[in-house]
C-alpha positions, 0 to 999 in steps of 0.5 A: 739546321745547317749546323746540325750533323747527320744522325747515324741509323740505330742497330742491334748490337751482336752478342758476345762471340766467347764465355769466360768463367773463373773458379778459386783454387784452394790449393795446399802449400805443396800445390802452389810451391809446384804450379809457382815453379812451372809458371815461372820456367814457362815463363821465362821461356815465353820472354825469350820466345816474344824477344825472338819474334820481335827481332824477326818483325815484319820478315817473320812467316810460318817457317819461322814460326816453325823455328820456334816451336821446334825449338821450344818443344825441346826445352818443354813439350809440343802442346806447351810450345804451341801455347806459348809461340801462339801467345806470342803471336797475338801479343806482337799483333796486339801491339801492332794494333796499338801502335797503329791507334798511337800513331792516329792519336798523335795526328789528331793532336798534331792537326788540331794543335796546327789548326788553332795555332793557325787562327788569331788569338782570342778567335772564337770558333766558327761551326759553320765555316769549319773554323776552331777557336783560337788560343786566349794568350800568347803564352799559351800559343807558345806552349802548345807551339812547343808541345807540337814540336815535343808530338811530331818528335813522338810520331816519328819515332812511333812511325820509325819503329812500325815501318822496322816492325818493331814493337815495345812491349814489357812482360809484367806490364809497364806501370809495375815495372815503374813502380819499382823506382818509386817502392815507398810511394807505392807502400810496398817493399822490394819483397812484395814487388818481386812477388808481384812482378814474378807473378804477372810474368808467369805463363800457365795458359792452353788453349784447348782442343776439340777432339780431346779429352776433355778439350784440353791436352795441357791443362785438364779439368775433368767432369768430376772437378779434378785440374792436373797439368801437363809438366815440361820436360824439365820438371818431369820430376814433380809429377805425381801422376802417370805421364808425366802429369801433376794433379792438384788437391784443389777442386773444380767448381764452376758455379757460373755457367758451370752446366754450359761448361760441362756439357762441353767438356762431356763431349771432348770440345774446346775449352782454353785454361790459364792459371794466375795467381794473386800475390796480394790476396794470396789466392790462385785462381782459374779461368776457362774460356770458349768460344760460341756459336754466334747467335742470329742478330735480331732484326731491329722491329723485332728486337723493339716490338714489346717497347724499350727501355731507354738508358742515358749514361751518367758519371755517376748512375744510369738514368733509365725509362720505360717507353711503349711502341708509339714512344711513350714514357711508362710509369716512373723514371729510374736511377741505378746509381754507382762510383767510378772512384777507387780500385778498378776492382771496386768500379768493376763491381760498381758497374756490373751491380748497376747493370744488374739492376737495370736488366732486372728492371727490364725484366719486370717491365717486359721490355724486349730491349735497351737502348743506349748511346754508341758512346765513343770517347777516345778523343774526348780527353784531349786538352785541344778539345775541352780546353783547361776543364780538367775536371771534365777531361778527368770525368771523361777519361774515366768513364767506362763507355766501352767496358760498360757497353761490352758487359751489358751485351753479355750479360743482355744475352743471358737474359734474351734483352736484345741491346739496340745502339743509337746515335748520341747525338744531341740526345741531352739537350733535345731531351731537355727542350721537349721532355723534361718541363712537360713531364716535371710536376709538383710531386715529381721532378725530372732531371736532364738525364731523365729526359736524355733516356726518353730520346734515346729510347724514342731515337731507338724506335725511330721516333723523333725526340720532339714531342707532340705539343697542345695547340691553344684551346681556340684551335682544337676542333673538340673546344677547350678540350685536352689533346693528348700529348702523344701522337702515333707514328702514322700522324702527321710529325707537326701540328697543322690543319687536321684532315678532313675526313669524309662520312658521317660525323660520329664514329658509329659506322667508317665511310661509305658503310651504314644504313644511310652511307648512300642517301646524301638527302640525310644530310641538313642541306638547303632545299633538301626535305629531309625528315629533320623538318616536317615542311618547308617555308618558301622564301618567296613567301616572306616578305620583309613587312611580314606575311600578306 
């Protein structure tokens, strides 16, 4: 038990603090001609600003903000020069924050290299003294000797650029822009990849604004369905509304939320816009977002007061199972199957299908929770760690721990299912041990997976995973009788001698009740005349050739 770590407490995951909702604009040839042209010279105007901030780096303050949106308003419009400076902004501090996780992953792979080129090769590790295991060969250790060079050279340039406040971004994203050397084996030609790359630098984002009308100055979107946009200065020409605004053909319709959404609107609260467009479907789109009052957590009794329904994520499906307060499996086990292979578009759908079912199936179980494993696997993919199986580094890496979490909180809070996080922590192999044989008969077969959602969800309630055994029929107090196979929380966690409990031997009346509860002469003793026997034989009487 040395060996094991520590499991970390289960807790109630918070809801989602913001709501996005996205509508398909059908807009006419004249629509699309206009928004392509404000999209780009927006654009083109939040490229130069971001290079501005990067140049200012770590010296930047809110006088040179100020710089920059004055700047920006004469070449657009105040409202559009805020959106952009403060896009800007969150850009550089993504980075920022991105550059921070590089610089702790390329340590985590520059001490782990260190550590097994420390050991002798062939060494096997050692958990106990916190030793790794060596490398096989030593063609091997010379690689990685190599590779550490190749990492420290990386960490110092990274360490170099955010000591200077430097950040490296690519407007467009940086896979396209490779992309453009390799048009052949990507299947497209020079045409579609500028439509593509022109499309991704386009800037048609606003955040709104509480107290105006509709909640957005910029982009507006009345309660009628009605989108029109704010044109800079230099495309005044184009507008075909007063000041200086354009109104699109297409209608607004939120089908999702679309009743959340206008009650805000209704009363002139913030609702954020951006318009973006598809260039391989040909479609344009519109997404609205706010933020939400951040809804009280739910203490974690109260969230598992109706039961649990267990979740053990797999690379391929869910693995789910209803459990009862004490920790018991109700009914049947269920898969919720889905495929991690393809466009990031097919796995999204897969996934949220997935979760549909599983919320429905809660639903109909009238359980007030998911329990599901606090997954992190960010160094999970590293070589150092699972060696040369590339084919489980390969499954780690694309499995969607954080997406798939993040999506089931939010769609959870619609449907008021409180999502509790527990420690995953040998939840697979404990569930396995104590769960997956007992419960396996000749009609039903249950697999490791099924039984790893039984620990999560008995880990949920605060339950041990080990499940309580039947003593051999010589110790059970009732004969050769059946125990059951649960225990409740306030028994006693490992089988030993029962307990001796005071009163009368059947369940009639509790201790110190009943009719007979203070005549102790009720009980069969020696040298008691009770009513069990209508006389008494003196001992003295008998001897031992028979009476005289």
């Amino acid at each position: 038990m040395g060996a094991l770590r520590e499991v970390a407490a289960s807790f109630v995951v918070p809801g989602p603090a913001g709501v996005a909702v996205r509508d398909r604009l059908r807009v006419s040839g004249v629509d699309a001609a206009v928004l392509a042209e404000v999209g780009v010279f927006l654009g083109s105007l939040a490229a130069g600003d971001f290079a501005e901030r990067s140049r200012q780096g770590l010296g930047h303050d809110a006088a040179g903000w100020a710089v920059r949106k004055r700047s920006l308003t004469g070449r657009s419009s105040a409202r559009w020069a805020g959106s952009i400076t403060k896009a800007t902004h969150d850009q550089w501090a993504l980075a920022r924050r991105g550059q921070a996780a590089r610089v702790a992953w390329l340590r985590g792979q520059i001490a782990s290299i260190e550590a097994r080129l420390a050991r002798p090769l062939g060494a096997k590790a050692d958990k106990q003294a916190g030793l790794v295991r060596g490398y096989a060969t030593r063609v091997e250790w010379h690689a990685k000797s190599r590779r550490l060079q190749t990492l420290k050279a990386r960490l110092a340039g990274v360490e170099a650029d955010r000591a200077a406040g430097r950040v490296r971004v690519v407007r467009g994203g940086k896979r396209l822009a490779n992309t453009r050397h390799h048009l052949q084996a990507a299947g497209l030609d020079e045409q579609a990849w500028r439509q593509r790359w022109q499309a991704q630098r386009m800037f048609l984002a606003a955040d709104g604004e509480s107290g105006k009308r509709f909640g957005n100055e910029t982009i507006r979107v009345t309660d009628t369905g009605q989108l029109s946009l704010k044109l800079p200065a230099p495309l005044a020409h184009l507008a075909n509304a007063p000041h200086g605004r354009y109104l699109l053909d297409a209608p607004v319709a939120f089908r999702h939320r679309g009743q959340e959404w206008l009650d805000r609107i209704t009363v002139n609260r913030a609702v954020a816009y951006r318009i973006h467009h598809d260039p391989v479907r040909g479609r344009w789109y519109l997404t609205a977002s706010w933020q939400r009052a951040a809804a009280p957590t739910l203490p974690l009794q109260a969230a598992l007061a109706r039961g649990v329904v267990g979740v053990d994520m797999n690379d391929d499906h869910l693995a789910a199972w209803q459990l009862d307060g004490h920790g018991n499996p109700v009914g049947e086990p269920q898969r919720f199957f889905y495929d991690l292979t393809g466009s990031t578009q097919h796995r999204d759908a897969q996934i949220r299908h997935a979760l549909s079912r599983l919320l429905h199936y809660t639903w109909r179980c009238g359980a007030s929770a998911i329990a599901i494993e606090d997954l992190d696997f960010s160094d999970g993919t590293s070589r150092e760690k699972h060696g040369r199986n590339k084919r489980f580094r390969r499954l780690i890496s694309r499995f969607p721990t954080a997406k798939l979490r993040a999506r089931l909180v939010s769609m959870a809070a619609e449907q008021d299912i409180a999502v509790v996080a527990v420690d995953p922590a040998y939840t697979s192999r404990w569930g396995a041990q104590h769960w997956q044989k007992p419960l396996t008969t000749t009609t039903r077969r249950i697999s490791r997976h099924d039984a790893a959602s039984i620990a999560v969800g008995r880990r949920a309630l605060g339950h041990p995973i080990r499940r309580r055994t039947t003593p051999p029929p010589s110790h059970q107090s009732d004969g050769a009788g059946h125990r059951t196979v649960q225990a409740r929380p306030e028994t006693r966690r490992r089988e030993g001698t029962r307990p001796h409990l005071p009163g009368p031997r059947t369940g009639c009346a509790q201790p110190g009740r009943g009719a007979k509860a203070g005549d102790q002469g009720a009980q069969h003793r020696s040298g008691h005349p009770a009513e069990h026997a209508s006389w008494q034989q003196d001992s003295r009487s008998v001897s031992r050739n028979g009476p005289s």
